[in-house]
C-alpha positions in Angstrom: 4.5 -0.7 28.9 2.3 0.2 25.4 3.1 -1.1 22.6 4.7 2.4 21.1 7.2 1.8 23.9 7.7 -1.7 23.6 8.6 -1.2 20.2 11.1 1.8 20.5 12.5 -0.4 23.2 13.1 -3.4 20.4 14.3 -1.1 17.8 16.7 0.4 20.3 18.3 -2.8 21.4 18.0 -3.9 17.9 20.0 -1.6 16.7 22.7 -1.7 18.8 23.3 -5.3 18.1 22.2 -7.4 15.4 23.5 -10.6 16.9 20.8 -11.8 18.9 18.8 -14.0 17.1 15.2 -13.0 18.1 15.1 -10.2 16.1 12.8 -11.5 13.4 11.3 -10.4 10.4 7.9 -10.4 9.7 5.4 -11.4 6.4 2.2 -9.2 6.6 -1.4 -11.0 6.3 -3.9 -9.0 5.2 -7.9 -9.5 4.0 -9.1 -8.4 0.7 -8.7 -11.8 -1.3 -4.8 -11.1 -2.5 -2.6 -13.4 -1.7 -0.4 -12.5 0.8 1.0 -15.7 0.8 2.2 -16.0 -2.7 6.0 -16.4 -2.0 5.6 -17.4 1.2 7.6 -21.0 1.5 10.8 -19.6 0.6 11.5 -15.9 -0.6 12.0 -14.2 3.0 13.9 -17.1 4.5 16.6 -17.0 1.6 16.6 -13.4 2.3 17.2 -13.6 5.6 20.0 -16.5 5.1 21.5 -14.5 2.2 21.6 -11.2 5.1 23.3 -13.7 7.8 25.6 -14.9 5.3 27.4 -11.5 3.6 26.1 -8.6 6.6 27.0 -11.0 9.5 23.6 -10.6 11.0 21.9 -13.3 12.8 18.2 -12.7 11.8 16.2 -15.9 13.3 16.0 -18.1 10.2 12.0 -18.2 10.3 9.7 -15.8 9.5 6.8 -14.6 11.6 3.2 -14.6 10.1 1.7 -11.2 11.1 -1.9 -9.8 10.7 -2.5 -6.2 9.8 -4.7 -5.5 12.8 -2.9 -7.4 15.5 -0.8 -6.0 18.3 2.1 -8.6 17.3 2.6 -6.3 14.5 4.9 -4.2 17.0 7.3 -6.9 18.1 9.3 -6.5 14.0 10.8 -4.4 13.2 10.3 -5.3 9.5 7.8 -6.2 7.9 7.5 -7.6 3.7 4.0 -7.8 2.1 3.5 -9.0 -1.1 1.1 -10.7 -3.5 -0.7 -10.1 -6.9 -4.6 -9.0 -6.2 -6.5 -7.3 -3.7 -5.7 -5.7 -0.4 -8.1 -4.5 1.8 -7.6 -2.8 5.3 -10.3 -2.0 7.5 -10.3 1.1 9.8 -8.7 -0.6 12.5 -5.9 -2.7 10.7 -5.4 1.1 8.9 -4.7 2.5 12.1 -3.1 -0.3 13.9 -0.4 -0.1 10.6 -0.3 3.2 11.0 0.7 3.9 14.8 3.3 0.9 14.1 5.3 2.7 11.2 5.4 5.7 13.3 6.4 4.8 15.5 9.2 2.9 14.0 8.2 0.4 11.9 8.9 -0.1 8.1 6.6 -1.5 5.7 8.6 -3.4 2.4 5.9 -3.9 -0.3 6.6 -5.7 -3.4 4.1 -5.6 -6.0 4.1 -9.7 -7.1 1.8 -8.2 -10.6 -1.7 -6.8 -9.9 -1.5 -5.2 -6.6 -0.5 -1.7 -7.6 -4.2 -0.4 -7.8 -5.2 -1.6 -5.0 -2.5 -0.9 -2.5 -1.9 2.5 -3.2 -5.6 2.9 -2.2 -5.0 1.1 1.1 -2.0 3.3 2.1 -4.3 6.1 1.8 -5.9 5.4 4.5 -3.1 4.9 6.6 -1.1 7.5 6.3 -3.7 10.0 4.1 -1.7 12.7 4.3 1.6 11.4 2.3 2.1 10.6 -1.1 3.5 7.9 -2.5 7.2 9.7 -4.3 9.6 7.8 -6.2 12.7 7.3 -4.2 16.0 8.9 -6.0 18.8 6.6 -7.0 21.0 8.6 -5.0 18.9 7.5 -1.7 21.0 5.0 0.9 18.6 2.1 0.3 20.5 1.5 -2.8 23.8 2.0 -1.5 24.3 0.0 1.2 26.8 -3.0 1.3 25.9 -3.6 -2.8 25.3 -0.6 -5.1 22.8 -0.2 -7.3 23.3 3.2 -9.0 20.5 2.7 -11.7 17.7 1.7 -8.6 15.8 -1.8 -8.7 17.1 -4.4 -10.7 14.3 -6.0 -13.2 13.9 -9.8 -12.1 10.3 -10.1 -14.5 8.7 -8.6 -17.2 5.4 -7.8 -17.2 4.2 -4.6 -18.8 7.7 -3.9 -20.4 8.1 -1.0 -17.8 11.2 -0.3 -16.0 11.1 -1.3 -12.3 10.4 1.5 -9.6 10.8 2.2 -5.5 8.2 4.7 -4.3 8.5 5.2 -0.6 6.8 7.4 2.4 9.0 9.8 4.3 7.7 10.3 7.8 10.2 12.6 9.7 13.4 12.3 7.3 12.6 8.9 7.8 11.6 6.2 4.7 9.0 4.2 6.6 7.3 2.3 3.8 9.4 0.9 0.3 7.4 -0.2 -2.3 8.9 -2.0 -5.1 6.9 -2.1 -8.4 7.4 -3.6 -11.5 10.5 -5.3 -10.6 9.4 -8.7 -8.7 11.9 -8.7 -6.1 10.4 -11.0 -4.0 10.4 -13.6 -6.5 13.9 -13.2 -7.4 14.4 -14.5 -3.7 12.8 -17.5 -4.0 14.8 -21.2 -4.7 16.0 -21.3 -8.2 13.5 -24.0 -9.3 10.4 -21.5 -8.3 10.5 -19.3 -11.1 13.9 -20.3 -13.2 15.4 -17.2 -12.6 19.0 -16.8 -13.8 22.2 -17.1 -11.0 22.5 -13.3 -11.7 18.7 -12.0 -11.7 18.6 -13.9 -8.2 21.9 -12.4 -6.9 20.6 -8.6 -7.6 17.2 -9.8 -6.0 19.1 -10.8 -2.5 21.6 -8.0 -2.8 18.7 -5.5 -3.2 16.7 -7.1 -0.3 20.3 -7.3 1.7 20.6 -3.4 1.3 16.8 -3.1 2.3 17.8 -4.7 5.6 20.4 -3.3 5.8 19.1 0.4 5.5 16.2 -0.6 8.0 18.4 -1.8 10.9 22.0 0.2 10.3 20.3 3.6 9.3 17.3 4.1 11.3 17.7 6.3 14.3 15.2 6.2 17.5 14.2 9.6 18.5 
């Protein structure tokens, strides 16, 4: 079986039930000196409680480590990348990423501060011929379970810009989310990480919740 097919087959069953706890999520490791690892004890994992709890799914509690380049990529279905510096991909990892979000995978970046310029390059050579495009408000990833009319809620301030999700469509299909200027990932972390208010961490996991949500209730297999 190839690893396309392997991973159509995973999708298939995981779409049809959500209740089987090896579905998994994974956090994307990647070269270029960025760290990848920057929310790494705790943001996914409350994520991923915060899903089991209010969308009854029964996501295994741990996250996987995943590197760009490895075949291992194909076994989730989701994978979150984050950090605040540099990302480089080398021509492999570009086209190992690749053949995995199209063949169903979704990529969830969240810019942590400082990874915008450097990101955008990478995903150019991945999938050179998209453009990043701002995702409408009216798109389903932010109506899911929780609504969120006006898009991304703002967890940080950085620049004093309004937060933004850019996307890729492959197909009809949003395959990569990229959340910038909003911190999302952060707002998912314990309490004591960053201070973040009761409400400012409660949009951060209902936002993540309708990400998951959109990934495994609204994606089709062809």
């Amino acid at each position: 079986m190839s690893k396309i097919t392997s991973l159509i087959l995973t999708f298939f069953i995981t779409i049809i039930s959500l209740t089987a706890q090896n579905v998994q999520l994974g956090l994307l490791k990647y070269n270029g000196g960025g760290d990848w690892y920057a929310n790494l004890e705790t943001s996914l994992p409350n994520l991923i409680a915060f899903c089991n709890k209010t969308l009854h799914t029964d996501i295994n509690p741990k996250q996987e480590i995943v590197e760009v380049g490895s075949s291992e990529l194909f076994n989730y279905p989701f994978i979150h990348m984050t950090g605040h510096g540099n990302v480089v991909f080398s021509s492999q990892e570009a086209e190992n990423l690749r053949q995995y979000l199209l063949a169903g995978g979704f990529l969830h970046i969240d810019d942590n501060y400082g990874m915008d310029q450097f990101i955008r390059n990478e995903l150019k050579k991945v999938l050179p011929e998209y453009e990043l495009v701002e995702i409408p408000f009216s798109h389903p990833i932010y109506h899911q379970q929780y609504k969120f009319p006006n898009g991304l809620p703002k967890i940080h301030e950085h620049e004093d810009n309004p937060p933004q999700g850019f996307g890729i469509v492959h197909e009809g299909r949003l395959i990569v989310f990229y959340t910038y200027e909003c911190d999302l990932g952060d707002g998912w972390e314990d309490q004591e990480v960053h201070q973040d208010s009761d409400e400012k961490r409660l949009a951060a996991l209902q936002m993540g919740a309708n990400i998951i949500s959109y990934v495994f209730m609204e994606m089709k297999v062809d």
